[in-house]
N, C-alpha and C positions, 0 to 999 in steps of 0.2 A: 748592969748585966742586961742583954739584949738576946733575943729571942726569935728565932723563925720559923714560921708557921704553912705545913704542907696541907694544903686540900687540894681527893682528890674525889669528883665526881661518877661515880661511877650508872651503870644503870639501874643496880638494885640497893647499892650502898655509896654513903658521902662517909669518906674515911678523911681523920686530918692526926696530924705527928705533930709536935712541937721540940725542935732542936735547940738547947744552947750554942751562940756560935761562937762562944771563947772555947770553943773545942768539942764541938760535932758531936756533945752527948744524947740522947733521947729523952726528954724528960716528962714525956707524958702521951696517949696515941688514944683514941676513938674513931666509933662506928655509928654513925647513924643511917636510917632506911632515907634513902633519895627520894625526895617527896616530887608526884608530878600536881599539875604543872605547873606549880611556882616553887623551883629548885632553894630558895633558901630556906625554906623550914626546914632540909636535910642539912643544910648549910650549918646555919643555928643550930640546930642539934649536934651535929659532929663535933662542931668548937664549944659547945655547952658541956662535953665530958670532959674538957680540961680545964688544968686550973686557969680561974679568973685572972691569978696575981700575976701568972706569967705571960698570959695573952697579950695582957696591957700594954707588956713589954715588946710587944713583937714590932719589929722594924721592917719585917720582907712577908711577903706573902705568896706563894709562889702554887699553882694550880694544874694539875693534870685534871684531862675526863676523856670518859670512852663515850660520854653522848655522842659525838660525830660519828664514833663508828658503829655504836648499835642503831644511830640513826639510818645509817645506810644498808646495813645486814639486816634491818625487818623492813626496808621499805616505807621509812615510816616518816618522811622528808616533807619539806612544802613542796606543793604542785607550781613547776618552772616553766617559761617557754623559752625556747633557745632558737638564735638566729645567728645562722651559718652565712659566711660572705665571704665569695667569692667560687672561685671551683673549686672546692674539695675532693681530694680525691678522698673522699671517705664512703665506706660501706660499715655497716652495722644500727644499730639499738643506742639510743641517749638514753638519760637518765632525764626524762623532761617530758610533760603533759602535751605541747603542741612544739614545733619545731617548721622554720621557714628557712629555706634557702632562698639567697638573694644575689644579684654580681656585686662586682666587687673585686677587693683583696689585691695583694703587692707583688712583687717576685721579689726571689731570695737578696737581692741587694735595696731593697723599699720603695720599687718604683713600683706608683699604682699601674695594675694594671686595667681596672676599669673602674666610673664611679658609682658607687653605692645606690640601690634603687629604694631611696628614700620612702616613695609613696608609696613600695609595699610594706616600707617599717611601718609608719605612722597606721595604714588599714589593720597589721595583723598585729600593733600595740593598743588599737580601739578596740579590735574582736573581744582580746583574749584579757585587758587587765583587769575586766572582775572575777577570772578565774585561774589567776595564780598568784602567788606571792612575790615573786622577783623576776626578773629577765635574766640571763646570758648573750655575750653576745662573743663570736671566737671567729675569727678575720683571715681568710689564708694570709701566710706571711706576717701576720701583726708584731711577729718579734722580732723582725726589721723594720717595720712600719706600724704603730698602732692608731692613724689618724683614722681611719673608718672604724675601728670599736668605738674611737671620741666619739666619733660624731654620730655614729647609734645613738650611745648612751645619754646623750643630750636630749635629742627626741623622746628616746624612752621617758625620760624623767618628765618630760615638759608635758607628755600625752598623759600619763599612767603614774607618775611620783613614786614609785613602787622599784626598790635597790636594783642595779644592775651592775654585774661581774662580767669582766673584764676578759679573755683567752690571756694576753698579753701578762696581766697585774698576776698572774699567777705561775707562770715557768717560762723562762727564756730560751726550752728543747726544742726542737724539732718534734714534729709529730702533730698535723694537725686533730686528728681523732681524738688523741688523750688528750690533747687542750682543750678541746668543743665538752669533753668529759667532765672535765676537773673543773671547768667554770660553770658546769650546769649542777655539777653536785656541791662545788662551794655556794650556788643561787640557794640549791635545795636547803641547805642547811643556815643560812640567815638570820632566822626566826628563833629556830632552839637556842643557836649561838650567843645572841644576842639578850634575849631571855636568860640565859645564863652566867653569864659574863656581868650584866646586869645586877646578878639579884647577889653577883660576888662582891661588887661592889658596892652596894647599899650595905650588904651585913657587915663590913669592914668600917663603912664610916658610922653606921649606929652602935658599932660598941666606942666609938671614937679612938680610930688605932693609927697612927700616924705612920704606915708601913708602904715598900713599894708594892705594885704588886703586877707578878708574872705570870705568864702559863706555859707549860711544857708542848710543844711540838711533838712531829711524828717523827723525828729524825735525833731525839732525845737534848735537845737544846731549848733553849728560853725563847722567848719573845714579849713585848712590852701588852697589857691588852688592848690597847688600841689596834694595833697589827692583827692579834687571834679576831676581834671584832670584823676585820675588813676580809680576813682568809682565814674563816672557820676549814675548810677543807683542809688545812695544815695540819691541823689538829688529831684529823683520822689517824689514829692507832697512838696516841699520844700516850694514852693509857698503856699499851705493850712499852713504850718505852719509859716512861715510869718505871713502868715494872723492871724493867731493863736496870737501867739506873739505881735504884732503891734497893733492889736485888747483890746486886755489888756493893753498897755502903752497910745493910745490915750483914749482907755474910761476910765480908770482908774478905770478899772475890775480887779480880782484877778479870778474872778468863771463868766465863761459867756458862751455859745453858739455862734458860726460865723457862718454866709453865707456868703459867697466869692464870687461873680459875677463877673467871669474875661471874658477876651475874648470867650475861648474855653469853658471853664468849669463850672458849678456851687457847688464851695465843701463847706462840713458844718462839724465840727468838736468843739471840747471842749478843754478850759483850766479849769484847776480846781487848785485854792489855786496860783496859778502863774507857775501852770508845767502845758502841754499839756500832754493830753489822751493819752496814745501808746495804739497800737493795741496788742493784743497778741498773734497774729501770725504776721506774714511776712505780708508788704503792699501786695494788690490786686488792680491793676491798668491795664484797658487794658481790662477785662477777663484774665489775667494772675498772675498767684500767685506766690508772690515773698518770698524772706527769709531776706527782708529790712527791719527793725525795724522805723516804720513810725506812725506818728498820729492817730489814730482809727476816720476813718472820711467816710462820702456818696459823691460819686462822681458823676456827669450826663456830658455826654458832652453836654449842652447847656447853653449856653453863651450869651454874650452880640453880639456876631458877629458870631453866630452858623444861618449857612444858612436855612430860611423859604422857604419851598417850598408846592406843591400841587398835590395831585395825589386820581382822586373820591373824591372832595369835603371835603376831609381831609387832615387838615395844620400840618405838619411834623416841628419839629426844630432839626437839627442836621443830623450826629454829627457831621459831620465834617465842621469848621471854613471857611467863607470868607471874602473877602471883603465887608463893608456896600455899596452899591449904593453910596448914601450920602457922603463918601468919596471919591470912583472912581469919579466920577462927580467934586468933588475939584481937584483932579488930576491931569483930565484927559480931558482938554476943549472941545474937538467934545464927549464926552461919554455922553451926555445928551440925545444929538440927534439921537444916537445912538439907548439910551435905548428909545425911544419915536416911531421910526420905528420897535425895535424888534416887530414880529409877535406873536401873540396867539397863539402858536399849539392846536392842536386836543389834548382832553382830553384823549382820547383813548392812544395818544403817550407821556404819561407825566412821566419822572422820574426824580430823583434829578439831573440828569445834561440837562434834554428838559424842561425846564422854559421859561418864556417870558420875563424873570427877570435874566439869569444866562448866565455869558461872562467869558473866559477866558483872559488868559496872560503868555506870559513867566517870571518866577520865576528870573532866573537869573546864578541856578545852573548849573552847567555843566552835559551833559548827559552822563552817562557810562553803558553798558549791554545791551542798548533797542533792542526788537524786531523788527524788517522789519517794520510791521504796526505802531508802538510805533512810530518809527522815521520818516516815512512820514506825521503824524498826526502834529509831535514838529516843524517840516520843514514849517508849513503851518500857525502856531500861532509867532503870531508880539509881540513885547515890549508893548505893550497897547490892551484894552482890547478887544476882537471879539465876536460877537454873533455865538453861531453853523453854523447858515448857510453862515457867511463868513468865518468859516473855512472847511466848506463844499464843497464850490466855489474851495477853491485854493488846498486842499490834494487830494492827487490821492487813498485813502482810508478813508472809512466814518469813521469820528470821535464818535464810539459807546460810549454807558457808559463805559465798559469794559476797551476800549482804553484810554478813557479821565482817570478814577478812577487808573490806573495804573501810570500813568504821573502823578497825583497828589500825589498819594503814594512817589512816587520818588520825589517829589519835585521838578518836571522840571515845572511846571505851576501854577499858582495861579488863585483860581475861585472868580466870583465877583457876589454877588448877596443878594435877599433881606434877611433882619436880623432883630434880637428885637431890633437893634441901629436905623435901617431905621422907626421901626414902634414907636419910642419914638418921633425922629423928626418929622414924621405925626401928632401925638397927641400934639403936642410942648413941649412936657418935657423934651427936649436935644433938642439944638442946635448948635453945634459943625462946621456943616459942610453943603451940601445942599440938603437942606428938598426938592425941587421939585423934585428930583431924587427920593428919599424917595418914595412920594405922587404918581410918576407914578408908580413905582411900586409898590407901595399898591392897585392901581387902576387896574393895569393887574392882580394880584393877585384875586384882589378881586372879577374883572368879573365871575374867574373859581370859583369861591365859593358862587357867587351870592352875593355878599356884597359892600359895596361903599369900597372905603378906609380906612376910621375911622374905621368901623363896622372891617375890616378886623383888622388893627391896635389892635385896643382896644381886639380882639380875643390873637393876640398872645402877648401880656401884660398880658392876664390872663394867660396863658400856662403858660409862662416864670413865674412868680407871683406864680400858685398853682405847679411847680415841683419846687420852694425854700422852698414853704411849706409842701411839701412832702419830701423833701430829710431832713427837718430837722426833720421830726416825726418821720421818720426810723431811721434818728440816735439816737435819745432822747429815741426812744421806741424799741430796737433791736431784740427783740424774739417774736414782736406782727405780726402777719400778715399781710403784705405789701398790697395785695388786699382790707382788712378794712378798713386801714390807707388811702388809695387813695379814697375810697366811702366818707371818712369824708371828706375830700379836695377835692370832687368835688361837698360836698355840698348835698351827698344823703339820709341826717339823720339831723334830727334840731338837734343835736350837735358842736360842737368846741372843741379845743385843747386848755389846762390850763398851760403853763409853770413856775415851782418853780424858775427857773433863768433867769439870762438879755439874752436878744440876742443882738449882734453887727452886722448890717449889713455893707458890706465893698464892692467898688466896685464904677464905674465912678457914674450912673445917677440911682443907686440902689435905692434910696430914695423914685424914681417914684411907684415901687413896693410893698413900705411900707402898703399902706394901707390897700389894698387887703391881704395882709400875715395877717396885724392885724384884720380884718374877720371873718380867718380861724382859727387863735390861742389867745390863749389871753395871751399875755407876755410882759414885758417891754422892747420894740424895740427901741433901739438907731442907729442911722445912726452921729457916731463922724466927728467932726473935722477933715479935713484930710485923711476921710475914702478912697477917691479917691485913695490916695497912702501906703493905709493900707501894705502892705505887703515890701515895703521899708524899712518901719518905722521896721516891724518885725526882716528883715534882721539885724539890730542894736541891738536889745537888747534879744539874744540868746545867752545860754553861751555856752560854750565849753564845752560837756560832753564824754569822752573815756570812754567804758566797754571792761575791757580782762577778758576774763572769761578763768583757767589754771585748766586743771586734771591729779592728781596722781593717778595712777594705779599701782598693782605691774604687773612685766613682767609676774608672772604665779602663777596662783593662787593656785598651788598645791606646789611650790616651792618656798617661800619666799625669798631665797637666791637669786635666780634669780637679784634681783636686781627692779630698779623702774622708771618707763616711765613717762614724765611731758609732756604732749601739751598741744600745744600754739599755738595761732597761726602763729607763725614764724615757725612751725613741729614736730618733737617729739625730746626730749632727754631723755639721760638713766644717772640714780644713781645706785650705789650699796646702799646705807642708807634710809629709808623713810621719816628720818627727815632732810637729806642733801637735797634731792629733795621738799618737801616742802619748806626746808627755800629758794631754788634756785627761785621754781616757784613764792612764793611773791616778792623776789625782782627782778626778772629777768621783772613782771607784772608792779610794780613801776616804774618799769625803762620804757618800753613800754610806761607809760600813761605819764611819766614825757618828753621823747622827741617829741611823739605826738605834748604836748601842747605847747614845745617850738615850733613846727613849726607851731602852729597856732598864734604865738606870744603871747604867756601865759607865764609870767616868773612864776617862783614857788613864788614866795612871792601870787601871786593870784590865787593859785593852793587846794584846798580841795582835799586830798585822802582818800576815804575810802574802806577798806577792810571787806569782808566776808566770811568765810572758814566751809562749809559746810561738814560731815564724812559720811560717809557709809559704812557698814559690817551687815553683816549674825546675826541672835539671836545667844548668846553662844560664837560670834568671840572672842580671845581672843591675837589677834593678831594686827599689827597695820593695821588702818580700807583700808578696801577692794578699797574703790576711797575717793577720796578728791577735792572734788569742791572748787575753790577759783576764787573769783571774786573783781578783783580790781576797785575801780571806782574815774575817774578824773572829776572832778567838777572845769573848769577854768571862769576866768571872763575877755574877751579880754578887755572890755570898762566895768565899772560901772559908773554910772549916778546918779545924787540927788536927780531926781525931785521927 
């Protein structure tokens, strides 16, 4: 009897499922807290709640996490530099600490059209590689041409040794913007990635488990981890589709709506007939627009552990994630008494980091690049948690918002403070961990709002409650007016929301929230078996989908003879025939999607290929046609299941 095993990462919880796969039964599921920053303690813990005898047995291993995406939603990435080549016509904001445009870059058929200015690479790869973690580098035209990203990324390495990503090694779209995007946000994300993936792999070979192992994509499909190591940005919203996924195998849905309620986040997204929704442009995660082929879903950062605060008698959730009280307080034995002497401040001075309810801590990371002020502020915060004014006492510079929100950005400190976890335990619909912690600070909260506790509580259970109900009528309803949609959800109209399909709620103590959602909308709400570790579950039963998409051009359209260019995205080759070059690009694309899958451990006996081959030419052509779209597609099944 043989066994497969779902982890899945998330930002406040490491959840893992363990499936019999003689017929897709559940036979065992845990939670454990996501340890920073070395991710397998939560690892070990999660697979420490189940049984030994069957672990043994596990032959697959298969892994969702929402780390890439609450990496991106707090800001909380390695510091990248990105170099633009060629004319971009780009205007806006990267996702990167220092950024160089340089010439460069191809035209749409991969003719350079100017050559790369080398010795500003090598100057602004001496400036900057003590002060960032990786490079980007994104090429106009690279996805007909990528020999000037090569030849960056050479230099980079030989100057600075320090990873460099590709525009190219990441989407074969058009769009130069969202490529210079999506390769500075897969630089930014490297470090977690790989730290992660990492520490998934060591805990699999020290209990000595002889299993393959996978990770789930944004697009609800597998991939080998070698591949998630080299394109962590794939991974953003991996977690939503999990959920996706996982969502249809416990409810035993084919057609359903999710809401996901994880630590950081709240995302809502569709399966339809047993495939998830893609989006039809590139994910949007962050405010940033990407060229990732990801679920078509609504994101909010507020979560289960999205920190409550108060500023003018109005209660704020988010975005960004801390610790519940309620858990600091199990932690952390003098943190009671602590949180009991914090002082009230003055209303006048209240911002999400001057709470009577908000302490920090050191993370654990090590500190690289900080500012003067930066590092006497980190010099002054302990292993356990402090109130502002005892790190006030001891640094020789006032710990501002400015100072603290940068520390946290970098991940050198972890805030603790109250949450919709803390106000479930007030109302006792969770209890996990300790509700007095919870209670006092719902009580200092509450003061600044003029409310007891409960009254507080029970306020941000609605929040929490109507933005699950709003993010799923925006998604349900995508071209209706978001301001309308919010007046019905706050109840400003004797109407409600009618939904033709199930919704699956997924998440720890989501349940609590039911009712309230069911108010607002009227639809059949399920909260499954097992919802707790919904996105585990997901990680398990995604297949393995590879799209190469290959185009035949000829080299000049006025000159047939010329011969005929095929990319791919391995770069371009040349034929003289236009039928040598097509028959090259379907099998050179077969072949692409057939090693893929073996390195996702897909032998071809469970392999689906399907081909499409699209023409294009001018009215009147009577030549052969002008481009030739072909798209290969792998359809693998790592695990199949009976149930």
């Amino acid at each position: 009897m043989h066994y497969s095993l779902g982890i899945d990462a998330g930002g406040t919880y490491t959840d893992a499922i363990l499936v019999r796969d003689s017929d897709g039964t559940v036979v065992g599921s845990g939670k454990a807290l996501t340890t920073y920053p070395d991710l397998v303690e939560g690892i070990k813990n999660s697979i420490d709640t189940l049984d030994p005898e069957y672990v043994k047995k596990v032959n697959l291993v298969s892994v969702s996490t929402t780390l890439a995406t609450n990496t991106v939603l707090e800001g909380t990435g390695s510091p990248v530099a990105l170099i633009l080549v060629g004319e971009h016509p780009i205007k806006g904001d990267f996702p990167a600490k220092h950024v160089l445009s340089i010439s460069g870059g191809h035209s749409y058929n991969g003719e350079e059209i100017e050559k790369p200015d080398i010795a500003a690479v090598k100057k602004f790869a001496e400036k900057y590689k003590n002060d960032v973690s990786a490079f980007a580098v994104s090429s106009f035209f690279s996805i007909r041409n990528p020999e000037h990203e090569l030849e960056i990324t050479t230099v980079l390495h030989e100057i600075t040794g320090l990873p460099v990503v590709c525009g190219h090694e990441l989407s074969q779209d058009l769009g130069a913007y969202e490529r210079a995007v999506t390769a500075s946000l897969n630089a930014q994300l490297l470090p977690i990635s790989h730290k992660f993936v990492q520490s998934v792999i060591d805990e699999i070979k020290r209990r000595e488990i002889d299993a393959r192992l996978l990770m789930l994509k944004c697009d609800g499909t597998v991939v080998g981890l070698k591949d998630a190591l080299e394109k962590p940005v794939e991974t953003i919203f991996s977690g939503p589709a999990a959920s996706l996924v996982g969502a249809s195998f416990l409810s035993g849905l084919d057609t359903c709506a999710v809401v996901d309620v994880g630590g950081t986040s709240t995302d809502v997204s569709a399966i339809m007939d047993g495939i998830p929704e893609l989006s039809d442009t590139g994910a949007v995660v962050g405010g940033w627009k990407t060229r990732v082929r990801a679920t078509r879903m609504e994101t909010s950062a507020m979560g289960g552990d999205s920190h409550v605060w108060t500023r003018n008698k109005v209660i704020h959730i988010g975005p960004r994630r801390v610790m519940p009280l309620c858990l600091a307080s199990s932690k952390y034995p003098g943190f009671l008494d602590k949180l009991k002497r914090n002082l009230i401040p003055k209303r006048s001075v209240l911002d999400r980091n001057i709470q009577p309810t908000k302490f920090f801590m050191r993370s654990g990371f090590e500190p690289k690049g900080l500012e003067d002020s930066e590092a006497e502020v980190l010099k002054a915060i302990g292993d356990e948690p402090m109130s502002l004014d005892e790190i006030s006492a001891i640094s020789t510079r006032y710990p501002s918002t400015v100072i603290l929100d940068s520390l946290i950005q970098k991940r050198l400190i972890q805030s603790i403070g109250f949450t919709p976890t803390d106000a479930l335990h007030v109302l006792g619909e969770y209890n996990s961990w300790d509700v007095k912690a919870s209670v006092i600070g719902a009580e200092k909260l509450g003061k600044l709002n003029k409310m007891t506790d409960v009254e507080f509580s029970i306020k941000v259970k609605e929040i929490v409650a109507k933005n699950m109900a709003f993010n799923l009528m925006t998604y349900i309803l995508p071209d209706i007016e978001r301001n309308g949609i919010q007046k019905i959800v706050d109840g400003k109209f004797n109407a409600r929301f009618k939904l033709d399909i199930p919704v699956v709620l997924l998440g720890g103590p989501v349940v609590a929230y039911k009712e309230i959602i069911e108010g607002i909308i009227d639809a059949d709400i399920t909260v499954p078996e097992h919802a707790q570790v919904g996105n585990a579950a997901g990680a398990l039963f995604g297949k393995g989908i590879r799209r190469i998409e290959l185009i035949v051009r000829p080299v000049s359209i006025n000159d047939l003879d010329a011969g005929y260019y095929v990319f791919s995205p391995e770069g371009r080759s040349t034929f003289t025939d236009y039928r040598e070059a097509v028959e090259y690009a379907e099998l050179h694309g077969k072949e692409m999607v057939v090693e893929y899958m073996g390195e996702c451990g897909v032998s071809r006996d469970n392999l689906d290929i399907k081909m499409t081959k699209h023409t294009f030419s001018p009215e009147d052509w009577k030549h052969d046609p002008v481009e030739t779209v072909i798209q290969i597609t792998g359809i693998g099944y790592p695990k199949k299941f009976t149930k």
